[in-house]
N, C-alpha and C positions, 0 to 999 in steps of 0.2 A: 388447496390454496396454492395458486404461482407463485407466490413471494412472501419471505419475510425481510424487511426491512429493519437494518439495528441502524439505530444513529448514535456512537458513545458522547457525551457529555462530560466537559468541566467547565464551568463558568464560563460557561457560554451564553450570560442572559444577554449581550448586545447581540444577536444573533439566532440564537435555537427558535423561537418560535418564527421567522424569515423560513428559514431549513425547514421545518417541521410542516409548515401550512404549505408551503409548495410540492410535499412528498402527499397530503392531502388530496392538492390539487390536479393527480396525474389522471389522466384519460383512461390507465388501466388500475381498476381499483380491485382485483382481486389480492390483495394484500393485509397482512398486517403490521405494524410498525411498533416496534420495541425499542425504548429509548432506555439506555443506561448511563445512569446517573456516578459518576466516578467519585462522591464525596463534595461534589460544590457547596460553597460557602457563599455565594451571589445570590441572586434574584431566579438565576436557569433554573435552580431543582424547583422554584413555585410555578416556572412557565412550565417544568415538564409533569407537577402534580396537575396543573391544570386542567389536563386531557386524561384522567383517569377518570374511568366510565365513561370514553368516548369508545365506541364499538371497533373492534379490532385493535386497541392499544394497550399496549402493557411497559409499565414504567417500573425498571429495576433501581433500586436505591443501593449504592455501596455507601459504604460509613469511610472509606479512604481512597486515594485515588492508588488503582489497579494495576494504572497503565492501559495501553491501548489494546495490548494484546488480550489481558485479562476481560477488559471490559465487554470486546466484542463475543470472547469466548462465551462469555453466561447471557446474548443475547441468542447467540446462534445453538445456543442448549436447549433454548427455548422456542426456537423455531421451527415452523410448522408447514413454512412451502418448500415448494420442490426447491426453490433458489433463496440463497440469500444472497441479501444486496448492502452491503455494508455504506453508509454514506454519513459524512464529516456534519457537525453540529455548525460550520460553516460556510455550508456549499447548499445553493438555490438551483433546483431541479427547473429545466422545461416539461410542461406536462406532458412530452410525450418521452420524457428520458426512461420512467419504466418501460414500456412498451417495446419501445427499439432495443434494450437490453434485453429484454427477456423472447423479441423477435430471432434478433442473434445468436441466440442458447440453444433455442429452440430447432435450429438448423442442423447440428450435428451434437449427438451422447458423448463424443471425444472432449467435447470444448467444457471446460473445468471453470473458464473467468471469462469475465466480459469486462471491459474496464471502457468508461466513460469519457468523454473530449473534456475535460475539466477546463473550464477559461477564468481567465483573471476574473475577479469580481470589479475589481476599481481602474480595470483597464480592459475592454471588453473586445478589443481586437486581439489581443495578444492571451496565447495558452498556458494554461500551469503546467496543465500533464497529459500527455496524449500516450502513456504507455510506461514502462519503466524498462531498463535495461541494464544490464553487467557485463563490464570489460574484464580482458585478462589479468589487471589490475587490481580484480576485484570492486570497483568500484563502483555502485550502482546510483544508477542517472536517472532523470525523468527527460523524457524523450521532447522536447518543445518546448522543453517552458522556454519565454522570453520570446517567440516568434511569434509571427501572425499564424494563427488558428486555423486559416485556409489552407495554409501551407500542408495539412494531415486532414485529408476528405476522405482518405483512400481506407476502406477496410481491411486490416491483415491479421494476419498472426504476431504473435508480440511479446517480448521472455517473458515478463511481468505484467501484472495489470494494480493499478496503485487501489490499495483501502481506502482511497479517500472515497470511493464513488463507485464503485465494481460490484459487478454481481460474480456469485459462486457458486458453483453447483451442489445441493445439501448431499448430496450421494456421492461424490468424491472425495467431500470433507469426510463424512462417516470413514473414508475407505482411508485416505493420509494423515488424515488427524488434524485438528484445529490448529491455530495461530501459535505461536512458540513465546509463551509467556516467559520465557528467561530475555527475549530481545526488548520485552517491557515495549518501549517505543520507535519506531522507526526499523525499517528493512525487513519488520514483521511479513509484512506483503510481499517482497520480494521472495525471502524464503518459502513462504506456503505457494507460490508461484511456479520456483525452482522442482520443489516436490514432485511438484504435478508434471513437469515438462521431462524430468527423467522417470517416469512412468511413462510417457508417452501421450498426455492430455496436450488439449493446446489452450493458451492463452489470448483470447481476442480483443481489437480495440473497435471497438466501434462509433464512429465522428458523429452519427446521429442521433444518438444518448446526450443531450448538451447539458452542463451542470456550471456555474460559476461557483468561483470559491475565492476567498480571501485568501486562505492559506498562511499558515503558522497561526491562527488567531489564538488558540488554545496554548501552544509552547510557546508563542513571541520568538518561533525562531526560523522566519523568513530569510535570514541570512546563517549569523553565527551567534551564540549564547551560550551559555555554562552548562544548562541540561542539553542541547544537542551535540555538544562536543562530546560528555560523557558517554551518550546512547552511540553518537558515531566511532567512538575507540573502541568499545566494546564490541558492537553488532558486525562492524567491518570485521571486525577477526573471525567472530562465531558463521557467517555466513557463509563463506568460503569454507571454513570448516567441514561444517554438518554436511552441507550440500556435492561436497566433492569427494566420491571415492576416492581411498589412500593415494591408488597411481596418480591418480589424476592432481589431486595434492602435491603431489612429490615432483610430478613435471611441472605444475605452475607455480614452484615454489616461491624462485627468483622473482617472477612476476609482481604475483603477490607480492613479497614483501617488499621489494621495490616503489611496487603502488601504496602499500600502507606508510613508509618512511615517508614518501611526499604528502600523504595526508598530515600525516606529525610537521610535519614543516610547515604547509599554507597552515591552518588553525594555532600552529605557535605563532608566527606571523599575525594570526590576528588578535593575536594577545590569549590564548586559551589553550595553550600547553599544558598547564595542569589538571584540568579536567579532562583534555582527551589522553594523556597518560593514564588518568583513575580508571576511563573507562577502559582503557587496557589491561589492566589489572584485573578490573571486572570480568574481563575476558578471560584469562587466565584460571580464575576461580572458577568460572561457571562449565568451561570444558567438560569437566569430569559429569557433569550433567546432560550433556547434549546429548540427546537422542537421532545418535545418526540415521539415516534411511539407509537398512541392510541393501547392501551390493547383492546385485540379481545380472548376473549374464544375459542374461533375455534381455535386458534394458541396457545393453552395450551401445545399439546404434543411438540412444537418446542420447546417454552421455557422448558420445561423440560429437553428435551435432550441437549439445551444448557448448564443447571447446571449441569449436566451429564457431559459435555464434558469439561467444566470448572474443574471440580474435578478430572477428568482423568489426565487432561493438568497440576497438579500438579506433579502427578508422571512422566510424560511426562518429563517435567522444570529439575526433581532433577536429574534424569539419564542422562540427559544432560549434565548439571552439574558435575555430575560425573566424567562423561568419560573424558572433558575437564581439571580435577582436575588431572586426572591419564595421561593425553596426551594420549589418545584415539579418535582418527583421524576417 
């Protein structure tokens, strides 16, 4: 089998059966599609008992929500194709969006992710996510949102590739290990991204994979709210963490925490300083559990070009920025 497909679920009934019939509908149907159910309380867990005993589907039931990390972990335990493709109970596939991911994949054994042109669902000119990335800051971005979608035609390599839509290689997972259920939600992707890049995998995006998505439909947290403040105090500290050799740590220290103080400042600003201190805290306790990736000299040049790519992805950040400040679309 080419693919298994996970889509995680929480009260997703305006939406999951949209998601679900359009992954149906792809032009490459050697797949099977795993949907886990994180505990909903709605209408979702009857659209997703719906399709049990539809050929090729298998519907996980949790009795609490997991988290995103958890969720997709017991989909992809279950999976049976060479790739998994992880996709949002919110996001509506073109039917040829399998295809062209798994065309991509297919090209080089190096490439570990394939990450999808994700565009607005209620604004169909303009992109969610064309890739994900990390400044020296530490700060991890999605590369496009708010611009027009044409503006990223171009196939490249890419730090991240976002969960919301991405395929993964099931033979690389085996070899770095699944999602990091201590991040619960958010930067989950980015970290298992990271992994792969200091091993020497690369992360691709590819613009002819097209997916619309809503985005935050599941958390309501398309800007700022109490559970993403939490997950963002936390995950911002463990990422940098895990993913950077001690040197490398110790030279980006200033940075870092430079970039994490201003995080503390816009989100108190927006009224949710308490919860992003908790998740700080969160952080703090959870340490003693990361399971860092053992330093290997052999993967020196990777890390290199990671702080490399780090320092880029600052200039990257401010022209962003920029343009967004001038309303440059």
């Amino acid at each position: 089998m080419k693919a298994s497909i996970v889509i995680p679920n929480l009260n997703g009934a305006g939406w999951l059966r949209d998601s679900i019939e359009s992954v149906w509908a792809q032009t490459e149907q050697d797949f099977e599609l795993i949907v886990v159910d994180n505990g909903s309380t709605d209408e979702s867990l009857a659209i997703a008992e719906s399709y049990v005993g539809h050929e090729r589907y298998t519907l996980v039931k949790n009795d609490h929500n997991t988290g995103f990390s958890a969720a997709v972990n017991a989909g992809i335990r279950l999976a049976k194709g060479t790739y998994v493709v992880l996709f949002n109970n919110d996001a509506f596939a073109e039917p040829d969006w399998l295809a062209q991911l798994i065309a991509m994949a297919d090209t080089d054994p190096r490439i570990f992710a394939v990450q999808s042109l994700m565009i607005r669902h209620f604004d169909r000119e303009l992109a969610d996510d064309a890739g994900d990335y990390v400044t020296l800051f530490g700060w991890a971005c999605k590369r496009g949102d708010g611009m027009y979608w044409r503006r990223y035609q171009k196939p490249q390599r890419i730090f991240s590739a976002c969960g919301g839509a991405s395929l993964y290689r099931k033979s690389i997972l085996d070899e770095i290990g699944l999602f990091d259920e201590l991040f619960f939600a958010y930067f989950e992707d980015v970290d298992i991204s990271w992994r792969a890049n200091s091993l020497g995998y690369k992360n691709m995006y590819c613009p002819a994979a097209k997916c619309y998505h809503i985005c935050g439909a599941t958390t309501g947290a398309v800007r700022y709210n109490e559970f993403k403040s939490v997950q963002s105090g936390r995950n911002s500290i463990l990422l940098p963490y895990k993913n950077m050799p001690l040197l490398m740590f110790i030279i980006n220290f200033v940075p870092l925490l430079a970039g994490y103080l201003l995080k503390v400042l816009m989100f108190g600003l927006k009224g949710f300083w308490t919860p992003y201190i908790k998740g700080a805290r969160e952080a703090f306790h959870a340490i003693s559990k990361i399971q860092k990736p053992k330093f290997r000299i052999r993967n020196l040049p990777y890390y290199i070009l990671i702080e490399f790519w780090m320092i880029w992805n600052v200039f990257v950040y401010v022209d962003y920025r920029v343009r967004r400040a001038l309303g440059i679309k």
